[in-house]
MMTF fields as JSON, N, C-alpha, C and O atoms, coordinates in Angstrom:
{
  "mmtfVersion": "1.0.0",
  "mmtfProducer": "UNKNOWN",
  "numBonds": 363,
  "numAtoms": 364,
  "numGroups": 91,
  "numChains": 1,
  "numModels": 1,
  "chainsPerModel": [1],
  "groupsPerChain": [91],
  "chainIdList": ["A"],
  "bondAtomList": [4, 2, 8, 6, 12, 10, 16, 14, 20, 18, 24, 22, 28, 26, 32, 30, 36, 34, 40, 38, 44, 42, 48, 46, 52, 50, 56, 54, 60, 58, 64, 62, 68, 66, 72, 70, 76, 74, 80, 78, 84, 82, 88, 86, 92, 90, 96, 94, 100, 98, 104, 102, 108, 106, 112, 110, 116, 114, 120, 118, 124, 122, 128, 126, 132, 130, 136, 134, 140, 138, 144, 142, 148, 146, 152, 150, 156, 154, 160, 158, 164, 162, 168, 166, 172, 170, 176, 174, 180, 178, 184, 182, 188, 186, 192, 190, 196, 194, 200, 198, 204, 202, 208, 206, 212, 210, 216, 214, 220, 218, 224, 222, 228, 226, 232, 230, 236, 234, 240, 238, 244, 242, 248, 246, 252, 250, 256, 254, 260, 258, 264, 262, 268, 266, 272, 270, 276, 274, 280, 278, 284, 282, 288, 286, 292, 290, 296, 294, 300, 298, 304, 302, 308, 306, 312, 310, 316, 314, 320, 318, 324, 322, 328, 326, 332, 330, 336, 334, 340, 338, 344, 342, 348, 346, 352, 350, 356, 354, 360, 358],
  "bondOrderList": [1, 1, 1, 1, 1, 1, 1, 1, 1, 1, 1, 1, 1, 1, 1, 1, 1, 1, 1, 1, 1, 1, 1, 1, 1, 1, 1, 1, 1, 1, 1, 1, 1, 1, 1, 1, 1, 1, 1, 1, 1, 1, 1, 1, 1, 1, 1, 1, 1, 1, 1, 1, 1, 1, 1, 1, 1, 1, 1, 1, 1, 1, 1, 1, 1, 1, 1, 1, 1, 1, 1, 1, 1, 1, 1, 1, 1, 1, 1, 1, 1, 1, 1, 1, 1, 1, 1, 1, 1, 1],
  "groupList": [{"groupName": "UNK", "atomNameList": ["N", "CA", "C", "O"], "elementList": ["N", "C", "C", "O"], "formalChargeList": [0, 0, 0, 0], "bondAtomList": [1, 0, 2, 1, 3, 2], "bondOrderList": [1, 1, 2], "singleLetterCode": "X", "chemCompType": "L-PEPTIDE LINKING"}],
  "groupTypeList": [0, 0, 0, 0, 0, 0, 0, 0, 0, 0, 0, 0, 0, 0, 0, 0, 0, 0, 0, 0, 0, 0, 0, 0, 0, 0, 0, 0, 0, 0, 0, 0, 0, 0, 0, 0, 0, 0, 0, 0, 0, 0, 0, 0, 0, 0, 0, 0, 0, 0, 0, 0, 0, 0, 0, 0, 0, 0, 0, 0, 0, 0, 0, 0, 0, 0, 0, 0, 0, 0, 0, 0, 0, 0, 0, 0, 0, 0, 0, 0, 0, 0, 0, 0, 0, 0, 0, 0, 0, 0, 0],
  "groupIdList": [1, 2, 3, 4, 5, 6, 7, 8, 9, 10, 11, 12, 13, 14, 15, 16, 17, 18, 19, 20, 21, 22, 23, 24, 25, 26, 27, 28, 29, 30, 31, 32, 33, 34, 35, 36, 37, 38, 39, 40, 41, 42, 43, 44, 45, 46, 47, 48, 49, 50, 51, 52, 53, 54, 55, 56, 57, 58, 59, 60, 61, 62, 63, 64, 65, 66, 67, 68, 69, 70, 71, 72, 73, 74, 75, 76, 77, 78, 79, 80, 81, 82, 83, 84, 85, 86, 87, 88, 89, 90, 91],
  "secStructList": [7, 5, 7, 7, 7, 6, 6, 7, 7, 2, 2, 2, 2, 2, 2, 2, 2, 6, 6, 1, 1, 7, 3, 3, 3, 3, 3, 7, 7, 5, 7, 6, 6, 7, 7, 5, 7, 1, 7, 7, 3, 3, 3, 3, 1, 1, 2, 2, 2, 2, 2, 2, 2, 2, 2, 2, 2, 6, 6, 7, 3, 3, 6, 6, 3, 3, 7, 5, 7, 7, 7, 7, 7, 7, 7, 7, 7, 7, 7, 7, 7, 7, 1, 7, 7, 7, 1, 7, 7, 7, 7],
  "xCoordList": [0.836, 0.0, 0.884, 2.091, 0.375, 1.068, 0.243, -0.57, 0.712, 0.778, 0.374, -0.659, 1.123, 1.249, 1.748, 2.52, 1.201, 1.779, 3.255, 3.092, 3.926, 5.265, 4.849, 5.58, 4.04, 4.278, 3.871, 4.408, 2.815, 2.278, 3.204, 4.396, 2.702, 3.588, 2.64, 1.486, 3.913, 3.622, 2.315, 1.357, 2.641, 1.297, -0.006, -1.059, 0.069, -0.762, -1.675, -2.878, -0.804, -1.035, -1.764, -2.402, -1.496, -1.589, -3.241, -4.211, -3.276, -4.513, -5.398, -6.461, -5.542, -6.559, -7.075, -8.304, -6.211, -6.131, -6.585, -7.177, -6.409, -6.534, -8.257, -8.814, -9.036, -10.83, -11.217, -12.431, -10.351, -10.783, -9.802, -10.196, -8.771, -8.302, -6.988, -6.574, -6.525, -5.288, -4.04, -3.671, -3.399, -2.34, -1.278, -0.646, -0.68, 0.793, 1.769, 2.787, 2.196, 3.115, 2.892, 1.851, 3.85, 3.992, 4.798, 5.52, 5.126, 6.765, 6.64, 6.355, 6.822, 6.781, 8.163, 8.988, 8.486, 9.727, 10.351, 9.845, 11.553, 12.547, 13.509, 14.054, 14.067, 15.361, 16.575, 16.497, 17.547, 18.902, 19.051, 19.973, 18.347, 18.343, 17.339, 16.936, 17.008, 15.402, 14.38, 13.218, 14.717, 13.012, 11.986, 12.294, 10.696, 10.16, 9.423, 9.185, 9.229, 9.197, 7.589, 7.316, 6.674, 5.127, 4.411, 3.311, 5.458, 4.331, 4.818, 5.933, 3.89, 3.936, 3.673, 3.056, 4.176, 3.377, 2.568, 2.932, 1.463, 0.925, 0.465, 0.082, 0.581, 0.538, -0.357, -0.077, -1.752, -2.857, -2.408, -1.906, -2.826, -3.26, -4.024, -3.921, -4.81, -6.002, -5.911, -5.584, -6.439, -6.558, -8.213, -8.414, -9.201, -10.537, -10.372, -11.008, -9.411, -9.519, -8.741, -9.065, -7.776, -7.051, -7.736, -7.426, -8.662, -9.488, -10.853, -11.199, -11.434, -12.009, -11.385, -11.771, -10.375, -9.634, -9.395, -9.482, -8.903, -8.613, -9.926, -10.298, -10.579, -12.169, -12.672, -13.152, -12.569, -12.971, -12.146, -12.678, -11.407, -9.937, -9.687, -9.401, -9.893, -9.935, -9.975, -10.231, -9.861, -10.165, -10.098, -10.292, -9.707, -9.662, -8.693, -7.751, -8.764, -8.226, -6.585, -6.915, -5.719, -4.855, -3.746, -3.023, -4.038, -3.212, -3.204, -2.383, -4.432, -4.643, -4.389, -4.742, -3.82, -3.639, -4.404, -4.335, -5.121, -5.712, -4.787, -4.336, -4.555, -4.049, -4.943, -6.028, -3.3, -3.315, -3.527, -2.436, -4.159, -4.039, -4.08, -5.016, -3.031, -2.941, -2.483, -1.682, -2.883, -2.693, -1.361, -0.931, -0.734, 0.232, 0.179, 0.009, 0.303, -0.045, 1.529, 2.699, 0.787, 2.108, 3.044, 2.655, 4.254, 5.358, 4.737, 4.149, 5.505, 5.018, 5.747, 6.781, 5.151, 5.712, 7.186, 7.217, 8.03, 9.4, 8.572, 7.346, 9.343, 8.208, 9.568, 10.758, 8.928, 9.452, 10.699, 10.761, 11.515, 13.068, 12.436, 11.694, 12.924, 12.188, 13.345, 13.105, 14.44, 15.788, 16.668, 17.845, 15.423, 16.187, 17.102, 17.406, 17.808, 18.597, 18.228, 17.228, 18.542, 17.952, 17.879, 17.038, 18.868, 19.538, 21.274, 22.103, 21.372, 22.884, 22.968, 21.961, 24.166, 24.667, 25.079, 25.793, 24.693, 25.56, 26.382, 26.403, 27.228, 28.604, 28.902, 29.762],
  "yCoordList": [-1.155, 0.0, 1.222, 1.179, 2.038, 3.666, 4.903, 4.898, 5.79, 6.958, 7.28, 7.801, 6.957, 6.55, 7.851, 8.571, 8.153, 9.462, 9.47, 9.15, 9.627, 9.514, 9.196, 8.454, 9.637, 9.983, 8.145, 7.465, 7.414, 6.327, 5.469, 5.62, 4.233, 3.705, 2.171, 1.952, 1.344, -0.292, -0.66, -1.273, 0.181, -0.619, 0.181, -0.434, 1.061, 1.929, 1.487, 1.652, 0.491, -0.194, -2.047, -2.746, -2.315, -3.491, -3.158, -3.845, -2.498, -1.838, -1.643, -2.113, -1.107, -0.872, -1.93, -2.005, -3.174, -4.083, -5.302, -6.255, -5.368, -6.597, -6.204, -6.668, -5.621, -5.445, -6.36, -6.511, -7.048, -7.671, -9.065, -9.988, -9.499, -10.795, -10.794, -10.016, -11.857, -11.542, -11.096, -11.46, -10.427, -9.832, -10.495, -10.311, -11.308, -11.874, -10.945, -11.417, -9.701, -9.091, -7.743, -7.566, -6.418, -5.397, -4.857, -4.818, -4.233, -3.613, -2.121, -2.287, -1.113, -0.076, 0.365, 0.97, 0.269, 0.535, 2.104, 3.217, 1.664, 3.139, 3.341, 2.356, 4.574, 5.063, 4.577, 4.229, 4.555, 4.734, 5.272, 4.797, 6.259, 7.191, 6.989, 7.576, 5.603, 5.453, 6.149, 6.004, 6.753, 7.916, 6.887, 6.374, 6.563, 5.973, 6.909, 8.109, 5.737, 6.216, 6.218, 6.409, 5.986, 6.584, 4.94, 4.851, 3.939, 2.73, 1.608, 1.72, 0.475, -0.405, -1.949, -2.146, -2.901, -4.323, -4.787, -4.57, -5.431, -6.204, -7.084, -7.11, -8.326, -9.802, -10.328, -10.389, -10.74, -11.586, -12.861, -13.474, -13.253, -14.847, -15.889, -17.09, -14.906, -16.14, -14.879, -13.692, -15.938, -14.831, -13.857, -12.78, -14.658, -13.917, -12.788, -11.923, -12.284, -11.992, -10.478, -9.327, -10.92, -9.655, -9.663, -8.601, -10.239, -9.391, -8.484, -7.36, -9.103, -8.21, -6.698, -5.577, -7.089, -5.569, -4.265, -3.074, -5.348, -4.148, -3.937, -3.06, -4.621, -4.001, -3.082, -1.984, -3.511, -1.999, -1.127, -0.182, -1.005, -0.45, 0.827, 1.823, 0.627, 1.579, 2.648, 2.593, 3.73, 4.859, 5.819, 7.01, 4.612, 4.936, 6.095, 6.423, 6.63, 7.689, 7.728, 8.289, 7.438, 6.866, 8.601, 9.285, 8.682, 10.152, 10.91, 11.127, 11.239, 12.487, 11.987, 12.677, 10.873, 10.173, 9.089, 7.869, 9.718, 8.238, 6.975, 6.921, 6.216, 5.122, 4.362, 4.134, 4.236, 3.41, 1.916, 1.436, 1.338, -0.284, -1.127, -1.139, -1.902, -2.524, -4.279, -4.667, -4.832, -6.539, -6.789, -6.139, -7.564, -8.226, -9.622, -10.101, -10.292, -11.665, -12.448, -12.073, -13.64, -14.082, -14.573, -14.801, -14.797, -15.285, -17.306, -18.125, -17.383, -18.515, -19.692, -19.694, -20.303, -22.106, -22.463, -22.199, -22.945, -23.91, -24.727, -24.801, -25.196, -26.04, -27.054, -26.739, -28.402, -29.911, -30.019, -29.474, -30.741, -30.879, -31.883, -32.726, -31.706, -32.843, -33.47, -34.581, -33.365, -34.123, -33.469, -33.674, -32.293, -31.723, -30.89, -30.596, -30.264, -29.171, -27.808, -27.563, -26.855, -25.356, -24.467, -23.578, -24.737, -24.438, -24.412, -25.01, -23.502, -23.57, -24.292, -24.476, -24.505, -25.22, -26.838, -27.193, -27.552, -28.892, -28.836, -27.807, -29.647, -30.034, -31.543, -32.213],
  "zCoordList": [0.0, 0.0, 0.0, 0.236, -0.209, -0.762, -0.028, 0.896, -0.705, -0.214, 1.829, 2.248, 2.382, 3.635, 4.142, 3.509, 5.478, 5.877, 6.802, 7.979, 6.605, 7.263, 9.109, 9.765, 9.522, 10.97, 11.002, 11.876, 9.893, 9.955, 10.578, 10.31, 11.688, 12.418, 11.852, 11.486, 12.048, 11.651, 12.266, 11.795, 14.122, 15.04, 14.421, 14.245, 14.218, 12.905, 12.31, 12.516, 11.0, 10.32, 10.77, 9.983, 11.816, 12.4, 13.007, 12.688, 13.519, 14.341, 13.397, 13.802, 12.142, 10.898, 10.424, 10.458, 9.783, 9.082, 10.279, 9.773, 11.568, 12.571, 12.485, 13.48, 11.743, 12.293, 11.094, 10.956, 10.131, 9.038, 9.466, 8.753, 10.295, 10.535, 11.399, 12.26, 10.9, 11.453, 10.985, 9.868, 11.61, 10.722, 10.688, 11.729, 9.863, 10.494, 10.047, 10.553, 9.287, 9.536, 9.134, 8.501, 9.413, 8.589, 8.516, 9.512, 7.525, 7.52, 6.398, 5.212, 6.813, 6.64, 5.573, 6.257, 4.549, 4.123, 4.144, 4.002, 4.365, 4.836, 4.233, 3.734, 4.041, 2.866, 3.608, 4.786, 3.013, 3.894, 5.046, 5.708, 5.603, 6.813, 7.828, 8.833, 6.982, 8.022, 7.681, 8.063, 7.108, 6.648, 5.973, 4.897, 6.634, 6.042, 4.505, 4.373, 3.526, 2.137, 1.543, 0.358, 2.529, 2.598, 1.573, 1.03, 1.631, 1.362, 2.481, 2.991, 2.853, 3.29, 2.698, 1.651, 3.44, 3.105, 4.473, 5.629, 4.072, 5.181, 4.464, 3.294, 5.831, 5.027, 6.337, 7.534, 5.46, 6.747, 6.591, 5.649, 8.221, 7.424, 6.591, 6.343, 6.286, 5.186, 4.089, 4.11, 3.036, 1.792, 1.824, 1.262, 2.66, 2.787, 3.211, 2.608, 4.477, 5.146, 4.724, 5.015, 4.052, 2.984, 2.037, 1.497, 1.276, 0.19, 1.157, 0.792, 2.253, 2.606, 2.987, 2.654, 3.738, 3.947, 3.367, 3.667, 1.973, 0.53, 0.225, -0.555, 0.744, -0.591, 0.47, 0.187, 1.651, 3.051, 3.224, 3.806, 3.076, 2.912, 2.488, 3.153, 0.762, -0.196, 0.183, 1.386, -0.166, 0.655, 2.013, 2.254, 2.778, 3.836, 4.518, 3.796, 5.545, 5.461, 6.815, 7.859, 6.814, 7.887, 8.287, 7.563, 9.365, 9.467, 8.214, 7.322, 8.474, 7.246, 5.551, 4.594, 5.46, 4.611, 3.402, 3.55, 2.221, 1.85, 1.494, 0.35, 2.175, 1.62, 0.061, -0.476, -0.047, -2.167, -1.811, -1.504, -1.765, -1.46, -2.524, -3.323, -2.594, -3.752, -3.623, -2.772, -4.224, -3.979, -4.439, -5.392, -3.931, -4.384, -4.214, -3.092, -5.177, -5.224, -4.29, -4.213, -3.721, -2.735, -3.615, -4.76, -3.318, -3.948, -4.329, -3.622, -6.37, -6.231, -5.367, -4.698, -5.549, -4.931, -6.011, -7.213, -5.425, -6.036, -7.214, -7.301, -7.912, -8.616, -8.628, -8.608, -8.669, -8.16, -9.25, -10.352, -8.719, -9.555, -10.206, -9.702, -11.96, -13.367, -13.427, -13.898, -13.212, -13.417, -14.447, -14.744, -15.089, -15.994, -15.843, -14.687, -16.96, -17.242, -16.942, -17.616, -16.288, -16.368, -17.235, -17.367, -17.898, -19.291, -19.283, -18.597, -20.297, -20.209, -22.215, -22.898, -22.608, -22.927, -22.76, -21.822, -23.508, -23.603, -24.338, -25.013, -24.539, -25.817, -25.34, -25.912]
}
């Protein structure tokens, strides 16, 4: 999520998002200096529970702030070793 107001704090963010499930994490990203950079991630535990959020969400208004909420799909799964090659060259 985006446009985040600097003063915005993680427990902030944890406190908004915990009225739709559970939250298992959040992390506020920051410049070199620590300055946070006005977006976040939060990651629920069920997927219901983060689509309800974003769809209540929207708009919402966080320290003077509308938050941008946007999905990010989870990272995929490994996919099973075929025995094959990755690529490369043979000779």
């Amino acid at each position: 999520m985006g446009n985040l107001a600097h003063e915005t704090t993680e427990a902030d963010l944890r406190a908004v998002f915990a009225r739709y499930g559970e939250v298992v994490s959040t992390k506020i990203v920051s410049d070199r200096r620590g300055r946070p950079k006005g977006f976040a991630y939060v990651e629920m535990a069920d997927e219901a529970a983060a689509k309800a959020a974003m769809q209540s969400l929207r708009g919402t208004e966080v320290k003077g702030r509308v938050m941008d909420i946007v999905a990010e799909e989870p990272p995929a799964r490994p996919r099973a070793a075929s025995g094959r090659s990755s690529g490369g060259r043979r000779r």
